[in-house]
ROKE-63495 format. One record per residue (C-alpha): x, y negated, z negated. Coordinates in steps of 0.2 Angstrom, whole numbers, plus 5000, padded with zeros to 4 digits. Layout:
    c1    c2    c3
     X     Y     Z
...
***
This chain:
    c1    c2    c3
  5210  4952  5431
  5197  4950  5415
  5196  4932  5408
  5200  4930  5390
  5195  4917  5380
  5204  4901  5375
  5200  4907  5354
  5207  4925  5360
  5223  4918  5367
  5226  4905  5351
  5224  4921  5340
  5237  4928  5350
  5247  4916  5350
  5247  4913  5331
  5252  4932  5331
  5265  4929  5341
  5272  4916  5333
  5278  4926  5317
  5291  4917  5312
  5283  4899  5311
  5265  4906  5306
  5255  4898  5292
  5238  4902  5286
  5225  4892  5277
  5224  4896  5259
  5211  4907  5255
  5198  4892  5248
  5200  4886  5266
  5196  4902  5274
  5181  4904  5264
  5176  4887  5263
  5163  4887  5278
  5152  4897  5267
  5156  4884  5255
  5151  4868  5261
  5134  4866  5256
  5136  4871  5237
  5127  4863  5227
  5133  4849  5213
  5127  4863  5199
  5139  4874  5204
  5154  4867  5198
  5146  4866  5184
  5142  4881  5180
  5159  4888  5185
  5167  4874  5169
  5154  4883  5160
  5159  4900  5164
  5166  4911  5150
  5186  4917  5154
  5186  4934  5165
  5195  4943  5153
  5191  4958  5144
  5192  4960  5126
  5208  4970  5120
  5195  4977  5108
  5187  4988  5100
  5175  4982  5098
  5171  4976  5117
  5160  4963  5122
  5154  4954  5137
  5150  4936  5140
  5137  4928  5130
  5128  4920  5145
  5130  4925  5164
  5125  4909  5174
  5132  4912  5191
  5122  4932  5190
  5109  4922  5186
  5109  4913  5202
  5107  4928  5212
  5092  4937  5217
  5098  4942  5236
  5113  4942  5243
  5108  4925  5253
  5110  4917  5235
  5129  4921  5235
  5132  4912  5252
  5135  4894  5243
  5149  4901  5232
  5164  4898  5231
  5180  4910  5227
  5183  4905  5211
  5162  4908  5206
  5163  4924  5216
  5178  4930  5205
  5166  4924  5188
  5149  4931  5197
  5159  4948  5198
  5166  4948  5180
  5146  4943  5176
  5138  4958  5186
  5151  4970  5179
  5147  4967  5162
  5128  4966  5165
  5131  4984  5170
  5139  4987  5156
  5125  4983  5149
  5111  4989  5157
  5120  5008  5156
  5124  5008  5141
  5106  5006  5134
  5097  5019  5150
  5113  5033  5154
  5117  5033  5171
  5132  5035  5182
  5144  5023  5178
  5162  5022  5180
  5160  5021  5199
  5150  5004  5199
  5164  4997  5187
  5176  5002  5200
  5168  4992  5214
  5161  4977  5207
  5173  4965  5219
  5171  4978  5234
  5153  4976  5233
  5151  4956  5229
  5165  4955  5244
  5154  4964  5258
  5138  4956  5252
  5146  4936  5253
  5152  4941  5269
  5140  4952  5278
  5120  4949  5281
  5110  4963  5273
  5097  4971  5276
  5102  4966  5297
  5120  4974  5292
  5121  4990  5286
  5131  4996  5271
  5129  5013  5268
  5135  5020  5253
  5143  5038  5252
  5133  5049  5238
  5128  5033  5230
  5131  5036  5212
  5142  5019  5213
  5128  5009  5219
  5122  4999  5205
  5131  4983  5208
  5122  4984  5225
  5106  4985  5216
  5110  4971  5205
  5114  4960  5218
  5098  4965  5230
  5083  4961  5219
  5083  4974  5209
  5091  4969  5192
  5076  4968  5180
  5073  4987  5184
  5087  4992  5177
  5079  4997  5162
  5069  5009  5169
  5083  5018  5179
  5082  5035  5181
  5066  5037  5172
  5048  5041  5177
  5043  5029  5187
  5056  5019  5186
  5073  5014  5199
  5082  5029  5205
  5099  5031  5202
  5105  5032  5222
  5101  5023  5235
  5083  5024  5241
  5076  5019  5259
  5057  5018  5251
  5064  5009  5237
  5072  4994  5246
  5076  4986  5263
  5094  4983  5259
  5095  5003  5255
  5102  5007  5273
  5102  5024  5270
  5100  5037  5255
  5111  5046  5250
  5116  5059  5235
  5124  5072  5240
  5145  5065  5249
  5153  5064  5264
  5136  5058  5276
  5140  5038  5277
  5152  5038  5290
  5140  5050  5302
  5125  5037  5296
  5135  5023  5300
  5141  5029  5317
  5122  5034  5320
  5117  5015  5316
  5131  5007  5327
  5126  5016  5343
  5109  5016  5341
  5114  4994  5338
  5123  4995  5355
  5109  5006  5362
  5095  4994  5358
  5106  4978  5363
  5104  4973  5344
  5113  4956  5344
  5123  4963  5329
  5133  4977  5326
  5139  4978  5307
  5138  4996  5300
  5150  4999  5286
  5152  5015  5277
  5160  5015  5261
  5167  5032  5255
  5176  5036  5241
  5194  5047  5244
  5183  5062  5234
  5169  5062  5247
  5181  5060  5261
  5189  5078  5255
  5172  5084  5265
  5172  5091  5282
  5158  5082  5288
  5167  5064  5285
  5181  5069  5298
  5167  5077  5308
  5161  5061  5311
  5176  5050  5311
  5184  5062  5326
  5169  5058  5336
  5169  5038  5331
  5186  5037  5338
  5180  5048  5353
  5167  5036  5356
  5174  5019  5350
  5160  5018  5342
  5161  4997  5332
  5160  5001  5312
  5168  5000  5298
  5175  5014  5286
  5179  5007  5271
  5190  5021  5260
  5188  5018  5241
  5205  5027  5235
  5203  5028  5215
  5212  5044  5215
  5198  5053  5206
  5192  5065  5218
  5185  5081  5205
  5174  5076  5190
  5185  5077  5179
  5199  5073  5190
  5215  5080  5181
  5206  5099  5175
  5221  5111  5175
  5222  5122  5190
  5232  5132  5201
  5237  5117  5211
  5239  5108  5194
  5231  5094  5187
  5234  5080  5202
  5219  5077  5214
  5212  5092  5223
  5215  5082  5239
  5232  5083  5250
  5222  5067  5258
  5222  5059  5239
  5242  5063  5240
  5244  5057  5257
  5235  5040  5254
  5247  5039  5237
  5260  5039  5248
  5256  5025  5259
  5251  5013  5243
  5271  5018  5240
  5278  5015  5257
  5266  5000  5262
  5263  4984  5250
  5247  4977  5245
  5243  4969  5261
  5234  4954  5260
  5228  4941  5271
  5244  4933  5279
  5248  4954  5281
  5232  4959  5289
  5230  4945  5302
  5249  4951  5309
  5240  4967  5312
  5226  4960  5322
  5235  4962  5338
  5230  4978  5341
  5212  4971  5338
  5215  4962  5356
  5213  4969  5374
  5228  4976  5380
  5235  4964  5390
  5236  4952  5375
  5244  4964  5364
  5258  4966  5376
  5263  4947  5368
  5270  4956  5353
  5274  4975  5352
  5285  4971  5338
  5271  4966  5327
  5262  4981  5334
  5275  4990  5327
  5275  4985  5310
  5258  4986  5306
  5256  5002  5312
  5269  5006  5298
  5285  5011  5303
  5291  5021  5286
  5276  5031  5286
  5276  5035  5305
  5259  5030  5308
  5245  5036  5298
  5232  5049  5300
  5218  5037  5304
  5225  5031  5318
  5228  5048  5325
  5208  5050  5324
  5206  5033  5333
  5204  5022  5319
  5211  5004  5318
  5220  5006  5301
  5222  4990  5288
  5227  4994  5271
  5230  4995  5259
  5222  4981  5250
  5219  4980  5231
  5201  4983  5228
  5199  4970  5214
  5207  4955  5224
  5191  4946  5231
  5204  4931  5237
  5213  4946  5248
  5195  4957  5252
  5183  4942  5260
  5195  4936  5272
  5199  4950  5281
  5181  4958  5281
  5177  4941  5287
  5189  4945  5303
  5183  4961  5305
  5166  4956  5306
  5171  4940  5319
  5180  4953  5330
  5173  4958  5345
  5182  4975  5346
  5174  4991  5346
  5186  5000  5340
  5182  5010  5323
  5191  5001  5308
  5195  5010  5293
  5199  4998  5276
  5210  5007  5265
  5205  4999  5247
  5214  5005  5230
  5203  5003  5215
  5201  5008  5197
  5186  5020  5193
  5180  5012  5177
  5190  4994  5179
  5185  4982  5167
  5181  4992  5152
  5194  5001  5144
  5184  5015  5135
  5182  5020  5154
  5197  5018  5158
  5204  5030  5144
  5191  5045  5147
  5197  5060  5155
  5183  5059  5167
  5183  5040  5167
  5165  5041  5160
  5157  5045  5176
  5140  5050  5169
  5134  5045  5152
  5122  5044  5141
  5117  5030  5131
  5133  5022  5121
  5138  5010  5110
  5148  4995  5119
  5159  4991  5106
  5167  5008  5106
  5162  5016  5120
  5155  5031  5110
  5139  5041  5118
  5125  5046  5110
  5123  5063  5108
  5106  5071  5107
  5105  5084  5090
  5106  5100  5095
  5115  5118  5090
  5114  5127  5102
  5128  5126  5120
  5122  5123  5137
  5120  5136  5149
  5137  5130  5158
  5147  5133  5142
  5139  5151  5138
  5142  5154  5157
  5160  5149  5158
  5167  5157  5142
  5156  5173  5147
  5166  5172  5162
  5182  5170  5152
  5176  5185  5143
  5176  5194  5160
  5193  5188  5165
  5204  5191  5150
  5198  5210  5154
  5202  5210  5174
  5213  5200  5178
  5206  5201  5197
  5192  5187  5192
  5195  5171  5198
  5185  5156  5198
  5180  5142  5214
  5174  5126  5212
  5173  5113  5224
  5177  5095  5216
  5164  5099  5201
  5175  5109  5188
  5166  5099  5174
  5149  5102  5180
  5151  5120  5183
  5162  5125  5167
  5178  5127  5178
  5186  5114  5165
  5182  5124  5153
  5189  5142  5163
  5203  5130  5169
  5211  5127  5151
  5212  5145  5148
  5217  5151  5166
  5223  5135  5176
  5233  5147  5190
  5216  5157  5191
  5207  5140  5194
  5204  5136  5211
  5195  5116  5215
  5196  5114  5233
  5187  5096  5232
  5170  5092  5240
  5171  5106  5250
  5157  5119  5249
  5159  5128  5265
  5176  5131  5260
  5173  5135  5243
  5164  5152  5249
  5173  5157  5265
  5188  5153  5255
  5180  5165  5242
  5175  5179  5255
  5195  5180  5259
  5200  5182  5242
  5189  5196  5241
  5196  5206  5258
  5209  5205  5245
  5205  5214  5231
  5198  5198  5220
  5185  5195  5212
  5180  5176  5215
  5168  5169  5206
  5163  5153  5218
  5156  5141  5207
  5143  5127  5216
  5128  5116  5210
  5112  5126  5220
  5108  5110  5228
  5127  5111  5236
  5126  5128  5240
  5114  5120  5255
  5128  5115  5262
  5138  5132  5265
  5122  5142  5270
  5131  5147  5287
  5145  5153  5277
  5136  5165  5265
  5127  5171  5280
  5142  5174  5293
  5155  5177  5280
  5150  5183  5266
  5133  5191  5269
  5136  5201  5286
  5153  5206  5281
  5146  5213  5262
  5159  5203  5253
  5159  5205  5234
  5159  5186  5232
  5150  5182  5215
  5141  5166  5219
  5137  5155  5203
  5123  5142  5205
  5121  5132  5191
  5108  5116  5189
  5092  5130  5196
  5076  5123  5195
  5073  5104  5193
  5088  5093  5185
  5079  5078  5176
  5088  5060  5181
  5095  5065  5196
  5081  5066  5205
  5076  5076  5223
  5094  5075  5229
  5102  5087  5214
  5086  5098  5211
  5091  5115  5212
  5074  5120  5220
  5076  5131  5237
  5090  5143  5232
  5082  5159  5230
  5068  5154  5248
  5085  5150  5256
  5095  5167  5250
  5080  5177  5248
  5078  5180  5265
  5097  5185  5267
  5102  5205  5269
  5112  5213  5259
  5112  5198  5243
  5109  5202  5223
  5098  5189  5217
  5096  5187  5197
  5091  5173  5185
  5092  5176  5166
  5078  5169  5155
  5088  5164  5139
  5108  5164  5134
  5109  5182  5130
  5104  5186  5147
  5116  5173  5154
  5131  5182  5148
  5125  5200  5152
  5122  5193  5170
  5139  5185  5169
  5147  5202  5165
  5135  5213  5177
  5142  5202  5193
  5159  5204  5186
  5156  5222  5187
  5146  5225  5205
  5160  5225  5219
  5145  5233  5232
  5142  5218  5239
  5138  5199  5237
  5130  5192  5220
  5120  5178  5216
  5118  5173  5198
  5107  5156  5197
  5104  5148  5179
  5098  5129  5174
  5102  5113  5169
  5101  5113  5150
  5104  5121  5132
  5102  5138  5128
  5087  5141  5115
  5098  5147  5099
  5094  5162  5087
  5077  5156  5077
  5068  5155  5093
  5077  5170  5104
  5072  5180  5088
  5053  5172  5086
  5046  5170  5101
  5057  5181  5114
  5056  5192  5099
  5077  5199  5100
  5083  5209  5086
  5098  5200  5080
  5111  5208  5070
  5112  5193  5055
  5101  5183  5064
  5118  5179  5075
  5117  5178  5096
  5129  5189  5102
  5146  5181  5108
  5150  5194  5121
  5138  5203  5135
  5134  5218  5141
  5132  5223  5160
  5112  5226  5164
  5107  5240  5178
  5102  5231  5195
  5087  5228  5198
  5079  5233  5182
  5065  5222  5173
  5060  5221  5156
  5043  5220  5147
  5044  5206  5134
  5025  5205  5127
  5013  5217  5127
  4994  5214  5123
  4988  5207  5105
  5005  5197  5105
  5020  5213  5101
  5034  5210  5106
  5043  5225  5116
  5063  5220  5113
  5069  5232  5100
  5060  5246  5111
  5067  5257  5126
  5056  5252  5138
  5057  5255  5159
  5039  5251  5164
  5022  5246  5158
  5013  5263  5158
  4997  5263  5150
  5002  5279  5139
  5010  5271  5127
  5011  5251  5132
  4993  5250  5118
  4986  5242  5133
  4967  5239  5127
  4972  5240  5108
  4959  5233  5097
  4945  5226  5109
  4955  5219  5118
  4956  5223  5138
  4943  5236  5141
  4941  5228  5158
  4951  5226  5171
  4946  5209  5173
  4952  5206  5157
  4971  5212  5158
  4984  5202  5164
  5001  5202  5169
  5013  5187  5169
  5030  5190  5180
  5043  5179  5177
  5060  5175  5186
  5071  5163  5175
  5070  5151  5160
  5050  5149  5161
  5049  5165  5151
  5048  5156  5136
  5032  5145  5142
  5025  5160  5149
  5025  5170  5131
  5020  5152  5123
  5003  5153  5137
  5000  5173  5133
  5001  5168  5114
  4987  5154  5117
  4976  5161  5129
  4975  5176  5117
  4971  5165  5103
  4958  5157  5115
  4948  5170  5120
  4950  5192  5112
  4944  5200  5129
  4963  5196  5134
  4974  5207  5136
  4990  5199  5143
  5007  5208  5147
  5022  5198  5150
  5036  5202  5159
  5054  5196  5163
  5058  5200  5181
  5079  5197  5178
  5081  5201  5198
  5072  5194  5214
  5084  5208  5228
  5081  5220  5222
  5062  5220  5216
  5059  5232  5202
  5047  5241  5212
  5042  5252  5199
  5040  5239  5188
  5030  5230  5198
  5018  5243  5204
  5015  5248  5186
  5010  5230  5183
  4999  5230  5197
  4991  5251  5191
  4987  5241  5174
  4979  5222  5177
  4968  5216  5186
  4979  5198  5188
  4997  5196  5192
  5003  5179  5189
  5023  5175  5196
  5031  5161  5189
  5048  5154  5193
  5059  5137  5194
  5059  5136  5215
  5048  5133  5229
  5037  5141  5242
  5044  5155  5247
  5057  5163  5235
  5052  5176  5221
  5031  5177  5221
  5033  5177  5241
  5043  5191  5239
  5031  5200  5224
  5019  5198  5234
  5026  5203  5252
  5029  5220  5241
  5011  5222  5234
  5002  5218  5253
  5013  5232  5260
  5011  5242  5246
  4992  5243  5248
  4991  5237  5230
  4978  5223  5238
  4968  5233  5248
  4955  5238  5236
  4951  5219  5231
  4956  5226  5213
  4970  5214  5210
  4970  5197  5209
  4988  5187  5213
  4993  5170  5210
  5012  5162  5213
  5017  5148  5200
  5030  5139  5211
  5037  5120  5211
  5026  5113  5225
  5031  5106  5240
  5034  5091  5236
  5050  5080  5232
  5051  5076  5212
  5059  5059  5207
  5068  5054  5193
  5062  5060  5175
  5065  5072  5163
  5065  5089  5166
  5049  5091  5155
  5041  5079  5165
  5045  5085  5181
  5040  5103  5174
  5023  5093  5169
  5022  5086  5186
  5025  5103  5194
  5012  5114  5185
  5024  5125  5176
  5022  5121  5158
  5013  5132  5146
  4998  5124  5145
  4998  5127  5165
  5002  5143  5165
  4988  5146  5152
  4975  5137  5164
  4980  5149  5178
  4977  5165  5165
  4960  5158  5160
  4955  5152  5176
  4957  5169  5185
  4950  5179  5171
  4933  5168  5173
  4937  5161  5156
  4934  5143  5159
  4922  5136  5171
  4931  5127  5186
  4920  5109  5191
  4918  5110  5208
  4922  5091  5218
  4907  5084  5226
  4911  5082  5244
  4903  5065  5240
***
C-alpha cells in the first residue's frame, strides 16, 4: 500500500466535503507572496490611476506608471499584491500601447495577454521555469517584464530588440520561436529532459494560441505528452482569432477556420467561467487513485457532464477551463496549484481572452490590429508610408481574380494567412472558391493536389518561409504524382522586421532540386500578372510562382529604367501568358534598352555588341543574369559601371524561370562575354548553382574563357531591419553588384589583406 501524505489527504478531504467547503478569499491565497511588501507599496497603489480605459476618442494611458516602474525582472513582482498586480497590468498594457505605437510591431496579441503574462511570471520562477511562447508575436509583455523595457524603441530595427522571442537575446527566452504550433513539443522536450537530469524543478508551460493549435505538429506533440505523462502545462489562449484576418469570407464562411475554435466555443457555452472555488473541485483527479475514489461525483462534474468530456482529456490531458483570461484574481490561484502539485500528468488551461483588450481601436479592426505600423494613440489611425504604387500581394491577388472570372476551375488555398497572401482580397470576390484551412501547411498542398485529381485548378497560397513546412507534401503528393497544383509563394527574398524566422530565403535551393517543378520569379508587376496568368494556364504539371514582400515599381520607373513601352504611360491592368522557360534580354551595351524589341537570345548579329568602342575584348563584355526583383539594381550597376569606365560592355538579362533554364539563352550569354554574373533574392544553392551546374556540363568553362560569379544572400541568418538594409548586409544592392562587374573585369584594383 503507498503512503500518502497527511497535506494529500486534507486536500482530499476538503474535496470531499462539497457541500460544507469554503476557501480563503483570493488576497489570502496570494498573500504568502505578499507578506513582505514593502510600506511604499500601498502607497503607490493610492496613487495609482483608475484601470479604466477611456471611452474616447481620443485614447489615453495613465500619466505615470509607478508599479511598471518597479519592475525590472520578474523577482520584483513577487511583493505585490492582487490589487497592484491588477494596476501593474493596466500600466504594462498601456506602456505597450506606447512603445508600438511609436516603432510598428505586432500588436494586438500582447494587448490580449497582458494578465495571462503578469499571472505566470508572479507565480512561476523564470529563467529555472520555462515559458514558451507559441510563434511569439504576443510576447511583448514578456519582454517588458524581463529587463528588456528600455529597448523597446529600437524593436525590430537594425540592431535593435527582435520582435519574437530570442535564446541569444535573453535567459528568460526559453525557446525561439516565429513560426506556430512548436511550444508544446519544446515544452515536452524541456519536461523530460527536467526529469531526466533530476532537475529539482519541473515547470514547463507552453502557451499557444487556439490559431497555432489549428497545426498538426501541436496534437503531435500533445498525443505523445499524454502517452508519456510527461509534467507540463499547456496553457490554450482561445481569442477566437485563428486567420489574420479572422472573419475573410470563405467557403466555410466568415467564422474561424478551426472546427477546434468551434469546439472550444461550445465549451465556454456549456461550462461557466470556472474560477478558483470551481477549479480546486476539479483537483481530484490531480490525486493518486486511491484518493480519488473519495469522490467520483466530483470527478464527474468536472469532467463536464453536458459536454461528455472534452477532447483534451481523450489525449491525456488533465482539462481546467475555462477561465477568463483577464481575471488575475481567478488566474494566480490556480496556476499556483498547478505548480504545487506533484502530479505528472499533462495539464491543459483552457483561457478565453480578447485579442486587442484594453484599446478599443483594436478591438474594432477587422484584423484586430495584429501588425502595424506606427499610429496615432488617440485614434488609433496608422501611418501610412506615400506611395502610388500596390504591393505585389494586391497585383497578385486581383491578377488571380482576373484568371478566375475566366475559368471558373481556379480556386484559391490559404492556410490561416488570407490577409498576408491576398486571399482577402480573392475571398470578397469568390468566398465559396476561398479555401483557409488554418495554420496548416501540409494540408494546405495535399489538400490542393486532391482538388487537382479533380479537375481544379488550386492556387495554394503560402508565405515561402511556411512552405518549409509541407516540403514532404510537394515532394510525395504533388511532385511525384505531376499534379497541376499552382504553388504561390509570396514574402521571397528577405522580409525587413520580421527577421530570420519570416525570410523567404531557401525556396528555390529547397524546390530547385525537385523533378518535374516550374520555377519562376517576375522582376517587376507586369511580370507579376503575366506569371499569375501563365500558371493559370500550365495544367502539365506543378508550378511555383515566388514574388516579394513589397510594392510594385509603378509606370515612371517600369518605363525609365526597365525601359517598357507603355500605352499612355499606364501599367497594364490585365496579363498576358509568357512561353516556359523563355528569358528576356533587358539592356544591351551603351545602355539600350531591348523591351519594345522581339528578342529570343543575345546573338552577336544584331545585339550591337561592341558598338562604339565599347567591348572589343572579351574581358570587357559582360553579362548580368537575373532571377527576381534585383533586376532593377542590376540595370542601375550596368548603367554605372558603364559610366565608370567605356571599355564595358554590359548585357543584362531577366532570367523569369529557374526549371527550366533558357538554355539557349544562357549559352548565347556565355558565346558573347567573357563574365557571367547571377544574381537572385535566395541562398546557396538555388538559381546560379543551377546556371552554373549547366555551363560545367555544357563545356562552356573548359576553355578558361569565361569567368562566373553567383550573387546570392549568404549563409547566414539576417535579423531585424529593413529590407534595404538587409539587402545592404547581404551584398545585393547596386553598388554591390557594380563592384562585382568591375572587380572581374580587372577595373579596380582589389587590396590584398596582410596575413599580419
Amino acid at each position: 500500500m503507498k503512503f500518502i501524505s497527511a497535506a494529500v489527504l486534507t486536500a482530499a478531504a476538503a474535496v470531499a466535503s462539497t457541500s460544507a467547503f469554503t476557501l480563503p478569499s483570493t488576497t489570502t491565497v496570494t498573500q504568502s507572496r505578499t507578506a513582505n511588501s514593502n510600506s511604499g507599496s500601498a502607497t503607490r497603489l493610492h496613487e495609482a490611476i483608475n484601470r479604466e480605459t477611456p471611452a474616447g476618442p481620443p485614447y489615453a494611458g495613465p500619466p505615470s506608471k509607478p508599479i511598471l516602474d518597479s519592475v525590472k525582472f520578474p523577482r520584483d513582482m513577487k511583493r505585490l499584491d492582487m490589487r497592484e498586480l491588477q494596476q501593474l497590468a493596466h500600466e504594462l498594457r498601456w506602456e505597450i500601447i506606447e512603445a508600438v505605437s511609436k516603432t510598428g510591431g505586432h500588436f494586438s496579441s500582447s494587448l490580449g495577454v497582458t494578465e495571462l503574462t503578469v499571472a505566470l511570471h508572479y507565480v512561476f520562477d523564470m529563467p529555472e521555469d520555462d515559458i514558451i511562447w507559441d510563434v511569439a508575436h504576443q510576447c511583448y509583455p514578456h519582454k517588458m517584464l524581463t529587463g528588456r523595457r528600455e529597448r523597446f524603441p529600437t524593436l525590430r530595427q537594425l540592431g535593435g530588440m527582435s520582435g519574437f522571442c530570442k535564446r541569444k537575446e535573453s535567459e528568460y527566452d526559453s525557446f525561439g520561436a516565429g513560426h506556430s504550433s512548436t511550444s508544446i513539443s519544446a515544452a515536452q522536450g524541456m519536461s523530460v529532459a527536467k526529469s531526466t537530469l533530476n532537475k529539482r524543478r519541473n515547470n514547463c508551460i507552453a502557451v499557444i494560441g487556439d490559431g497555432a493549435i489549428t497545426g498538426g505538429m501541436a496534437y503531435e506533440a500533445m498525443n505523445n505528452a499524454g502517452y508519456l505523462s510527461s509534467r507540463m502545462i499547456v496553457v490554450l489562449n482561445d481569442n477566437g482569432q485563428v486567420s489574420l484576418p479572422t472573419g475573410t469570407q470563405s467557403a466555410g464562411g466568415v467564422r474561424p477556420a478551426s472546427q477546434l475554435s468551434a469546439y472550444t466555443s461550445n465549451l465556454l457555452v456549456s461550462k461557466p467561467f470556472q474560477d478558483f472555488r470551481d477549479f480546486a473541485k476539479s483537483l481530484n483527479r490531480l490525486f493518486p487513485e486511491n484518493v480519488q475514489d473519495v469522490n467520483k461525483r466530483i470527478d464527474e462534474y468536472t469532467r463536464g457532464i453536458a459536454t461528455g468530456g472534452t477532447l483534451f482529456e481523450e489525449l491525456g490531458f488533465f482539462y481546467v477551463g475555462p477561465i477568463d483570461g483577464h481575471d488575475l484574481e481567478s488566474m494566480v490561484p490556480i496556476l499556483e496549484k498547478l505548480r504545487d502539485s506533484d502530479s505528472t500528468k499533462p495539464v491543459l488551461l483552457h483561457i478565453k481572452t480578447n485579442k486587442g483588450y484594453g484599446y478599443p481601436p483594436a478591438l474594432a479592426a477587422s484584423d484586430r490590429m495584429h501588425g502595424v505600423g506606427k499610429f496615432n494613440i488617440g485614434t488609433g489611425v496608422q501611418v501610412k508610408g506615400k506611395t502610388s504604387a500596390p504591393s505585389f500581394t494586391s497585383i497578385f491577388a486581383n491578377s488571380m481574380i482576373d484568371a478566375a472570372t475566366e475559368d471558373r476551375a481556379i480556386v484559391g488555398i490559404t492556410a490561416a494567412m488570407p490577409g498576408g497572401t491576398g486571399m482577402d482580397i480573392f475571398g470578397r470576390r469568390f468566398p465559396k472558391r476561398t479555401f483557409d484551412v488554418g495554420i496548416a501547411e501540409q494540408h494546405a498542398v495535399t489538400f490542393a493536389a486532391g482538388m487537382a485529381c479533380e479537375g481544379l485548378k488550386p492556387f495554394c497560397c503560402i508565405y515561402s518561409t511556411f512552405m518549409q513546412r509541407g516540403y514532404d507534401q510537394v515532394v510525395h503528393d504533388v511532385a511525384i504524382q505531376n499534379l497541376p497544383v499552382r504553388m504561390m509563394l509570396d514574402r521571397a527574398g528577405v522580409v525587413g522586421n520580421d527577421g530570420p524566422t519570416h525570410h523567404g530565403c531557401y525556396d528555390l535551393a529547397y524546390l530547385g532540386c525537385i523533378p518535374n517543378l516550374t520555377i519562376m520569379s517576375p522582376s517587376d508587376e507586369i511580370e507579376l500578372r503575366n506569371m499569375v496568368m501563365t500558371c493559370a494556364d500550365f495544367d502539365d504539371g506543378p508550378s511555383v510562382l515566388r514574388y516579394p514582400r513589397g510594392v510594385g515599381y509603378g509606370a515612371d520607373k517600369l518605363q525609365n529604367l526597365f525601359g517598357y513601352e507603355l500605352d499612355n504611360g499606364e501599367i497594364p491592368t490585365r496579363g498576358e501568358p509568357i512561353e516556359i522557360g523563355k528569358g528576356r534580354i533587358i539592356r544591351r551595351p551603351g545602355g539600350v534598352r531591348t523591351l519594345s524589341e522581339e528578342i529570343t537570345a543575345n546573338g552577336s548579329s544584331d545585339s550591337k555588341l561592341g558598338a562604339g568602342s565599347r567591348g572589343k575584348r572579351r574581358e570587357d563584355r559582360v553579362a548580368i543574369l537575373s532571377l527576381g526583383t534585383r533586376l532593377s539594381e542590376a540595370l542601375i550597376a550596368a548603367d554605372e559601371a558603364e559610366d565608370m569606365d567605356p571599355d564595358l560592355a554590359i548585357t543584362v538579362a531577366d532570367a523569369r524561370f529557374m526549371k527550366p533554364l533558357d538554355v539557349d539563352l544562357i549559352r548565347e550569354l556565355a558565346k558573347d562575354n567573357g563574365i557571367i554574373i547571377t544574381v537572385e533574392e535566395g541562398s546557396i544553392g538555388g538559381f546560379g548553382d543551377h546556371v552554373l551546374h549547366f555551363l560545367s556540363l555544357d563545356g562552356a568553362l573548359d576553355e578558361g574563357e569565361l569567368k562566373f560569379r553567383p550573387m546570392v544572400l549568404p549563409d547566414a541568418y539576417f535579423e531585424a531591419a529593413t529590407q534595404y538594409e538587409q539587402y545592404e548586409m547581404a551584398g545585393l544592392n547596386s553598388h554591390h553588384i557594380r563592384g562585382t562587374v568591375m572587380r572581374l573585369a580587372k577595373k579596380i584594383e582589389v587590396p590584398v589583406l596582410s596575413e599580419n
